[in-house]
MMTF fields as JSON, N, C-alpha, C and O atoms, coordinates in Angstrom:
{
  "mmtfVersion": "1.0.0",
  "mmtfProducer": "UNKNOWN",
  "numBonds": 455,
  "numAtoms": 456,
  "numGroups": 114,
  "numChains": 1,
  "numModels": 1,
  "chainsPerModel": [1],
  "groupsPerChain": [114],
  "chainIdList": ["A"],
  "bondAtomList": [4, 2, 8, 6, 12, 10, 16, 14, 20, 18, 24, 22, 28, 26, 32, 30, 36, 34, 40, 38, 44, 42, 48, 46, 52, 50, 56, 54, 60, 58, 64, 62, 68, 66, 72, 70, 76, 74, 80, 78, 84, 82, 88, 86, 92, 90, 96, 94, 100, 98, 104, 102, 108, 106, 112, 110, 116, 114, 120, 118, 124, 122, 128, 126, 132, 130, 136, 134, 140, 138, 144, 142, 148, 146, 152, 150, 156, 154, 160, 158, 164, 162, 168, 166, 172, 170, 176, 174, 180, 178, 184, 182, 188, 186, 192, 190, 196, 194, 200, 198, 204, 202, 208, 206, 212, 210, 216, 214, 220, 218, 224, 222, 228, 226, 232, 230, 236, 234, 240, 238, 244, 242, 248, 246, 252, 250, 256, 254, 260, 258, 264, 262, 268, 266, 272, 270, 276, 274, 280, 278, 284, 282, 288, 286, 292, 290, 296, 294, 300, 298, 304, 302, 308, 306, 312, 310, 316, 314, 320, 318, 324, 322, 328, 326, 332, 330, 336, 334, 340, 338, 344, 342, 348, 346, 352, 350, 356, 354, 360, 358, 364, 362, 368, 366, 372, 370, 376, 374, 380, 378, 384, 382, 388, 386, 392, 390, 396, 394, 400, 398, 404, 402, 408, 406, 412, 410, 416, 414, 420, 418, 424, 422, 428, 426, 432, 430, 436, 434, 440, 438, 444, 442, 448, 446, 452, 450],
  "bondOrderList": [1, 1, 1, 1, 1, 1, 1, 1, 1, 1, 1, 1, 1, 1, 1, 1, 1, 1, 1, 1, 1, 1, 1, 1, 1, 1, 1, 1, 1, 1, 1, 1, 1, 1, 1, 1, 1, 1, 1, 1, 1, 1, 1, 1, 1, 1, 1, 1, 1, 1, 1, 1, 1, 1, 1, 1, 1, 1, 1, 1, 1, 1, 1, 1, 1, 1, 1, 1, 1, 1, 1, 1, 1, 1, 1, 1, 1, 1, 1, 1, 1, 1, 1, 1, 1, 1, 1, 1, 1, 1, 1, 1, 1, 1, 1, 1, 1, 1, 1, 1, 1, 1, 1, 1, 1, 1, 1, 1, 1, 1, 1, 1, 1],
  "groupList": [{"groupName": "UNK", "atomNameList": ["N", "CA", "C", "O"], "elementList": ["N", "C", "C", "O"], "formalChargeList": [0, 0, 0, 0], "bondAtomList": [1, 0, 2, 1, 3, 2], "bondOrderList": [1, 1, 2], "singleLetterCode": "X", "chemCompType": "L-PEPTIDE LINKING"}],
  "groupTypeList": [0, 0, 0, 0, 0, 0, 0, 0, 0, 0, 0, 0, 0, 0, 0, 0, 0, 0, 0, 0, 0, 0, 0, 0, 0, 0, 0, 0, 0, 0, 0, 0, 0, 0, 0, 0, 0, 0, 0, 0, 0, 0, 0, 0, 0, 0, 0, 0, 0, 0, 0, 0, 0, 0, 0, 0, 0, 0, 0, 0, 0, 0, 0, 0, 0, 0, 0, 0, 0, 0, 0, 0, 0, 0, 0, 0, 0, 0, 0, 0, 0, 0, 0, 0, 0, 0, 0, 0, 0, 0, 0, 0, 0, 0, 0, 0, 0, 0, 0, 0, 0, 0, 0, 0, 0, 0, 0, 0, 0, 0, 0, 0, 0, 0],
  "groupIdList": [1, 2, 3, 4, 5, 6, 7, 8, 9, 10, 11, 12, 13, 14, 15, 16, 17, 18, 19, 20, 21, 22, 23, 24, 25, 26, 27, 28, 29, 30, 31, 32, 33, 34, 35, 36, 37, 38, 39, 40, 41, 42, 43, 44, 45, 46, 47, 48, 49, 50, 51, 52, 53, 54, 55, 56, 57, 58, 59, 60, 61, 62, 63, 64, 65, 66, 67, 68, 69, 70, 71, 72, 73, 74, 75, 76, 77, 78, 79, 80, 81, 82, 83, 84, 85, 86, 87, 88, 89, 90, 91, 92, 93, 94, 95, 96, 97, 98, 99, 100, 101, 102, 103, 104, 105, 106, 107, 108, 109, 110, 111, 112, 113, 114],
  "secStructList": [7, 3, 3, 3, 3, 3, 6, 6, 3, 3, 3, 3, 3, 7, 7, 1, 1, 1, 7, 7, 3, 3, 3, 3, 3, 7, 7, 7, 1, 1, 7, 5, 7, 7, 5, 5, 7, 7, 1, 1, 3, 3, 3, 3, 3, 3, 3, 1, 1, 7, 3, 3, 3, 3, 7, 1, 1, 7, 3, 3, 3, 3, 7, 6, 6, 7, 3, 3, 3, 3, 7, 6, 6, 7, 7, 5, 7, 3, 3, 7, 7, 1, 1, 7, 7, 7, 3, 3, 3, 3, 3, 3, 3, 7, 7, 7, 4, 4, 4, 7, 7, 7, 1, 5, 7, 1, 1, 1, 7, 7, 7, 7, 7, 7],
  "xCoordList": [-12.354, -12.841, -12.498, -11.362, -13.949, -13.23, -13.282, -14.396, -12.575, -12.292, -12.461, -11.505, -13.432, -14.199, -14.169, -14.905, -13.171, -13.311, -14.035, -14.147, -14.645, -15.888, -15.142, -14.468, -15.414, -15.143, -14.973, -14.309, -16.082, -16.41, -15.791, -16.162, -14.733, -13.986, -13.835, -13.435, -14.161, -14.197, -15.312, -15.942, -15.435, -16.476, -15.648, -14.705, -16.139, -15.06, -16.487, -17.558, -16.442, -17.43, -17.094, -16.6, -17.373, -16.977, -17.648, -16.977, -18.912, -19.677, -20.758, -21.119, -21.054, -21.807, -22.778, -22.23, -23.851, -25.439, -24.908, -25.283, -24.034, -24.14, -24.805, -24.95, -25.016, -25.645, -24.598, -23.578, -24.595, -23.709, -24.089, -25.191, -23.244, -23.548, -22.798, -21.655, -22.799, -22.213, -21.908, -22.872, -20.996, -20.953, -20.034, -19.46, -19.663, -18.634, -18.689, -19.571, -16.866, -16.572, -15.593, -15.017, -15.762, -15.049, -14.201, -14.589, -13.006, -12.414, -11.921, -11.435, -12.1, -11.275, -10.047, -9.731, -9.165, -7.716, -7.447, -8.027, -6.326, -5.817, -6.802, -6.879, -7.658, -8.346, -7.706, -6.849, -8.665, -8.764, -9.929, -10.925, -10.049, -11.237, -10.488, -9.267, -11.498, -11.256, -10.425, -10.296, -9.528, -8.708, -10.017, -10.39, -10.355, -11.723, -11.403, -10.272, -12.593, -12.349, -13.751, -14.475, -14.444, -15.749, -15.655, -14.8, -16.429, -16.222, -17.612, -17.925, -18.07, -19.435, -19.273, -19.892, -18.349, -18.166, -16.648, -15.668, -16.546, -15.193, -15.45, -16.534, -14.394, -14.427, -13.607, -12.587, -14.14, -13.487, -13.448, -14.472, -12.203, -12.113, -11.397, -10.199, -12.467, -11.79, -11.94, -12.794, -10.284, -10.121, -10.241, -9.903, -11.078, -11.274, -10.367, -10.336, -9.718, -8.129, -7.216, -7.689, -6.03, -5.15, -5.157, -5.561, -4.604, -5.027, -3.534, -2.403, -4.255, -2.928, -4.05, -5.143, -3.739, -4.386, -3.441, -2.348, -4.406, -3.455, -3.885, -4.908, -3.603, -3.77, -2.871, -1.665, -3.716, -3.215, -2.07, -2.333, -0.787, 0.33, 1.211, 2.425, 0.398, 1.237, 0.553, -0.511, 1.327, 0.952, 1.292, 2.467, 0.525, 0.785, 0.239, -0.513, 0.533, 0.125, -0.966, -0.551, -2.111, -2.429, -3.361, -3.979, -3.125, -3.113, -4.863, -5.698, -5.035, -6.669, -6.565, -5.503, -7.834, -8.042, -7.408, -7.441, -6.869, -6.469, -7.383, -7.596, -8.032, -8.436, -7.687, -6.915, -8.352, -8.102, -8.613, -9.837, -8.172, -9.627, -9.416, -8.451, -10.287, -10.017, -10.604, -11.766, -9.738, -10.481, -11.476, -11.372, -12.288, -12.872, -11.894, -10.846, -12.215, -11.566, -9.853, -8.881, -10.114, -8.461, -8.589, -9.24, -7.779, -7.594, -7.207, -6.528, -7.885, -7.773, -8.306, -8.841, -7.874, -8.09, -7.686, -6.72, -8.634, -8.035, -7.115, -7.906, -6.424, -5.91, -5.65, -5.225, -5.993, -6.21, -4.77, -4.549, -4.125, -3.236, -3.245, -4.278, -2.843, -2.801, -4.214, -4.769, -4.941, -5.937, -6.644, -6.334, -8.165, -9.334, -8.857, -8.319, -9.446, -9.533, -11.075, -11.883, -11.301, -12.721, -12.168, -11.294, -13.393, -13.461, -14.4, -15.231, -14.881, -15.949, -15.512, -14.759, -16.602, -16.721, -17.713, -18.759, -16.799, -18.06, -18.01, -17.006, -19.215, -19.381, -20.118, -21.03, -19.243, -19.355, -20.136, -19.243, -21.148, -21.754, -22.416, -22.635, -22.716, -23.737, -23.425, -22.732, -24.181, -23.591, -24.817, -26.045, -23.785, -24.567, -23.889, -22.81, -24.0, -23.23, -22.376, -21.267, -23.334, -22.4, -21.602, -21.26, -21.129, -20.246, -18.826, -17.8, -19.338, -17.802, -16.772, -16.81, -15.968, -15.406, -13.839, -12.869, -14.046, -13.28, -12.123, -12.285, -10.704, -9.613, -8.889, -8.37, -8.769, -8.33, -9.033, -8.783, -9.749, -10.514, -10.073, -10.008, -9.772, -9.189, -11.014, -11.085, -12.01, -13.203, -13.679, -14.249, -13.361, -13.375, -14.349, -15.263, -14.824, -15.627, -15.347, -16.324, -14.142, -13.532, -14.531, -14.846, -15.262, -15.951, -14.92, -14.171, -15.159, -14.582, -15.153, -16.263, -14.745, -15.143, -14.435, -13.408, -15.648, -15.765, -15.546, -15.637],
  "yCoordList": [-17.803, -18.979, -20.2, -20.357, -21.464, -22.189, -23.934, -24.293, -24.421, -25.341, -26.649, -26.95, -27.376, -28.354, -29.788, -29.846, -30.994, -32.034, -33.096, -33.317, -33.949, -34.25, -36.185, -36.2, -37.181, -37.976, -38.593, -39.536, -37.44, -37.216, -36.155, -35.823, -35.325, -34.298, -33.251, -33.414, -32.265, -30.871, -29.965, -29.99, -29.018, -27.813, -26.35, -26.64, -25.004, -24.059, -23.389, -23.456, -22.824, -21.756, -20.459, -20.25, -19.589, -18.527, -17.255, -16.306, -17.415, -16.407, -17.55, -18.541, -17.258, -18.542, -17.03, -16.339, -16.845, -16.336, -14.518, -13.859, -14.208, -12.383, -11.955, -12.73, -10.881, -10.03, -9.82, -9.295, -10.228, -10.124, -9.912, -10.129, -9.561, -9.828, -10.377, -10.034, -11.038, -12.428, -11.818, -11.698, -11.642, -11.558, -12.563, -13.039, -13.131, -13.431, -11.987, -11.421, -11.982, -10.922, -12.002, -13.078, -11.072, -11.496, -10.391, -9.489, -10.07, -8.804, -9.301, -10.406, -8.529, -8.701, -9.23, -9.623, -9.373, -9.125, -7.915, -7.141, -7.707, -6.04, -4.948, -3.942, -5.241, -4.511, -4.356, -5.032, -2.964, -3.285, -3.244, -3.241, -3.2, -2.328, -1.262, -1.158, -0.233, 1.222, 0.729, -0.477, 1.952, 1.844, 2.496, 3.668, 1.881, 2.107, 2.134, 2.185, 2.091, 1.892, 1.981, 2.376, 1.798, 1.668, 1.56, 0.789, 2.238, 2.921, 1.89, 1.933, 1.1, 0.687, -0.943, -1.735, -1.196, -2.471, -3.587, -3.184, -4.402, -5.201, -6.306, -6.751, -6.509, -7.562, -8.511, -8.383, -9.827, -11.29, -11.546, -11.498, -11.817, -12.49, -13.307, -13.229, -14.505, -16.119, -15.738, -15.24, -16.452, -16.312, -18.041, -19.199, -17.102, -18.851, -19.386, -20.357, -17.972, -18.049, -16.735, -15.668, -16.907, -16.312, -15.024, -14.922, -13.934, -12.657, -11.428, -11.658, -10.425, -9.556, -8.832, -8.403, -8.749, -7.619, -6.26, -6.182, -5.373, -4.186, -3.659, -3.011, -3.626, -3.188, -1.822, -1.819, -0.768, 0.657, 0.5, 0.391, 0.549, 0.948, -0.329, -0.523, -0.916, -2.938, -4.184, -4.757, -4.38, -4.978, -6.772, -7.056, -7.659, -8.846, -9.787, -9.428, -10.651, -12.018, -12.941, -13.324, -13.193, -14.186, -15.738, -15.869, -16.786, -17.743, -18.447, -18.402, -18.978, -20.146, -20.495, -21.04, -20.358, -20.757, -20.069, -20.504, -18.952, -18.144, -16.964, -16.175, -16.879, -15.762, -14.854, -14.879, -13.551, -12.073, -11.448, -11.471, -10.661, -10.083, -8.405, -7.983, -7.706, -6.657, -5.945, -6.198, -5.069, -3.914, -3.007, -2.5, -2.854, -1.44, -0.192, -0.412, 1.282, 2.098, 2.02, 2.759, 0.72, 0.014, 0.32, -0.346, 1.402, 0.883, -0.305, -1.183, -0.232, -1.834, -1.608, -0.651, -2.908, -3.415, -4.586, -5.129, -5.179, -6.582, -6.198, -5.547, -6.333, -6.593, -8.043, -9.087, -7.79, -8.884, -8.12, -6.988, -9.247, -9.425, -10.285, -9.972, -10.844, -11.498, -12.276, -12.443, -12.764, -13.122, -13.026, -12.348, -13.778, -13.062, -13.815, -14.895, -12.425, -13.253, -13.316, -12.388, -14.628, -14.206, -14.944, -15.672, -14.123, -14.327, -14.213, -13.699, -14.646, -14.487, -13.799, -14.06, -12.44, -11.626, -12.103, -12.724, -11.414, -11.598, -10.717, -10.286, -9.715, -8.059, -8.66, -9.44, -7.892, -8.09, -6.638, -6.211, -5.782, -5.095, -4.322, -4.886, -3.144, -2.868, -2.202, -1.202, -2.875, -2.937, -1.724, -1.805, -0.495, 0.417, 0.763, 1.095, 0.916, 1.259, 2.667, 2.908, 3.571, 4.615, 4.726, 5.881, 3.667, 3.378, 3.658, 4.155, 2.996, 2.708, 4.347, 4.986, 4.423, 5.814, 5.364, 4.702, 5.903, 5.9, 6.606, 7.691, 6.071, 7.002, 7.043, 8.116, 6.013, 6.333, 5.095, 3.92, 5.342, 4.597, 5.099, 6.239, 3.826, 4.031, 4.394, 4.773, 4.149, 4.399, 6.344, 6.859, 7.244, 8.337, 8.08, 8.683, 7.537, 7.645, 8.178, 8.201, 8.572, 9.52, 10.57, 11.202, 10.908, 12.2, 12.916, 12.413, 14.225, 15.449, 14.983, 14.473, 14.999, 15.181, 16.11, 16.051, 16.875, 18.005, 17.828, 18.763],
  "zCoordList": [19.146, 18.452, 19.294, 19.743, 19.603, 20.227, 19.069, 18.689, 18.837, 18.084, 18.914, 19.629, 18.914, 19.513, 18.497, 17.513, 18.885, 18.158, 18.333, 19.539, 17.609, 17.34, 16.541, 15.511, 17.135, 16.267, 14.89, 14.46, 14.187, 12.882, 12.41, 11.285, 13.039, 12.697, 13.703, 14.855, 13.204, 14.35, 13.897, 12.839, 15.113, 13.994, 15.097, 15.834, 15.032, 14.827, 15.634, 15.03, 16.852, 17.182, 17.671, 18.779, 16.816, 16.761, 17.707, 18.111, 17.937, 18.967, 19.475, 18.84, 20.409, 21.36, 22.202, 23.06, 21.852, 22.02, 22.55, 23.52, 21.569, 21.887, 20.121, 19.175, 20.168, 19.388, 18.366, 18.813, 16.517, 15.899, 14.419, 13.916, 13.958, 12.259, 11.512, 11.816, 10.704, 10.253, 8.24, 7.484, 7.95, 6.418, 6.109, 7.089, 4.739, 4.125, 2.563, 1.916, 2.629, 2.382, 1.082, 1.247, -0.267, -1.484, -1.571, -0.829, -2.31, -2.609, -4.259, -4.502, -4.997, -6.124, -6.045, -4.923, -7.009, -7.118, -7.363, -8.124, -6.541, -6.614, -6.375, -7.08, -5.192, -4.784, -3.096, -2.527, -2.523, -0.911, -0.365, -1.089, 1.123, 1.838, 2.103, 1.984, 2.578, 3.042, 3.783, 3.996, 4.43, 5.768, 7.123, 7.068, 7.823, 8.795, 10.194, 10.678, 10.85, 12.101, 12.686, 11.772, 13.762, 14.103, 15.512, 15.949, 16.375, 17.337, 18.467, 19.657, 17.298, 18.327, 18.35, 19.06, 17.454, 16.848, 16.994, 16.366, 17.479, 17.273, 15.884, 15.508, 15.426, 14.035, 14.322, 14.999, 13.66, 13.95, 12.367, 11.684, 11.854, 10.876, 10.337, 10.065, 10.086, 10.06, 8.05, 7.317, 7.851, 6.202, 5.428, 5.673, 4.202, 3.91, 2.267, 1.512, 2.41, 1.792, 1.999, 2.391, 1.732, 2.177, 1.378, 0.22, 2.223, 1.788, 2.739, 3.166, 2.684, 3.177, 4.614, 4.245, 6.029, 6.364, 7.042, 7.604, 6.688, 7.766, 9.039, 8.817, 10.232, 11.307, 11.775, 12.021, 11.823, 12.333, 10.863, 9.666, 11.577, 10.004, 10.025, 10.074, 9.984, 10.158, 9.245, 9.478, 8.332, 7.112, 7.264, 7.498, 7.163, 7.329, 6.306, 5.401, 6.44, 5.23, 6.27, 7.364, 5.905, 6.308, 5.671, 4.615, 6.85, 6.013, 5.872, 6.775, 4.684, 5.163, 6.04, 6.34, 7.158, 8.419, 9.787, 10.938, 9.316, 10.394, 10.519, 9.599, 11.991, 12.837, 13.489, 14.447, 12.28, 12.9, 13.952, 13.823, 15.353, 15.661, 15.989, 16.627, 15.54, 15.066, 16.665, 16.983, 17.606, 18.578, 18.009, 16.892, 18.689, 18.212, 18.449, 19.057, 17.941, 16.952, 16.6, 16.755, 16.06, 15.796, 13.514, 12.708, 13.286, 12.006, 11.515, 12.046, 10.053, 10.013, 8.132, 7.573, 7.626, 6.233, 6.011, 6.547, 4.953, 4.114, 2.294, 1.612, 1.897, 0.686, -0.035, 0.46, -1.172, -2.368, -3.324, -3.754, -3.343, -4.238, -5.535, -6.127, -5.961, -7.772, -7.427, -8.513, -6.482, -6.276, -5.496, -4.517, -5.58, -4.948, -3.361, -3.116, -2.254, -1.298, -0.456, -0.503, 0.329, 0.715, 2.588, 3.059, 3.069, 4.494, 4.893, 4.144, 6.414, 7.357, 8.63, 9.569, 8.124, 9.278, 10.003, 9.814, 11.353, 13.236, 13.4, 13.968, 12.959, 13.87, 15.345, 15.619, 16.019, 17.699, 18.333, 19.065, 18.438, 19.172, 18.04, 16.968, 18.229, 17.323, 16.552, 16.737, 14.701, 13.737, 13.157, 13.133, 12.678, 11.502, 10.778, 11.268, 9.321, 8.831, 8.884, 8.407, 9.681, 9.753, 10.921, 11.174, 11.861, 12.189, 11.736, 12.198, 10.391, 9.575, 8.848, 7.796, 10.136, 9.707, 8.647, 9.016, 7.508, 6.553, 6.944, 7.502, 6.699, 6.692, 5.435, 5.124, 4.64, 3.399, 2.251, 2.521, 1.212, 0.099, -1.267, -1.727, -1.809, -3.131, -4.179, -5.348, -3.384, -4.397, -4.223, -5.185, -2.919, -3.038, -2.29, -2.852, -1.301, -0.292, 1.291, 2.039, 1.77, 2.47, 2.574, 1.566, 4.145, 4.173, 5.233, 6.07, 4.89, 5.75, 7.149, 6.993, 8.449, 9.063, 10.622, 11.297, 10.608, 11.521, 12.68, 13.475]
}
């Protein structure tokens, strides 16, 4: 991310002309995401409140306005605690959903794989 100030304030640029996909992401309270990983894909995620993430088996707090950036096949998750948290994802290379290999989901979406 490069953070560029502007007399009228600042503005925040996050990917400058590569191939991406752009979500903002809500989570309940007391929810998670899967524990994942994606093999075609790197993730950037700027939080637009504070939330918990986990990387491989490493659990952290993070704050509004702090950028995550996730390797590709790097486990990884966000957690929501007593409240909702939301963020903006930067998928960085190419985005399918079956990319997204599950390692552990509290919804039972975990497939066997061979």
């Amino acid at each position: 991310m490069k953070e560029v100030k502007r007399p009228w304030g600042l503005f925040r640029e996050f990917v400058l002309n590569k191939k991406c996909t752009v979500k903002i992401l809500e989570l309940h309270p007391y929810q998670r995401l899967s524990l994942q990983l994606h093999k075609k894909r790197e993730e950037n995620w700027f939080f637009l409140t504070p939330g918990i993430v986990q990387i491989k088996n490493k659990k952290f707090k993070v704050k509004e306005n702090q950028l995550i950036k996730v390797k590709k096949n790097t486990p990884h998750r966000v957690i929501a605690k007593k409240n909702k948290v939301k963020f903006l994802e930067i998928s960085i290379g190419k985005f399918e959903e079956k990319d997204e290999i599950r390692l552990e989901d509290d919804y039972g979406r975990v497939k066997n794989r061979k």
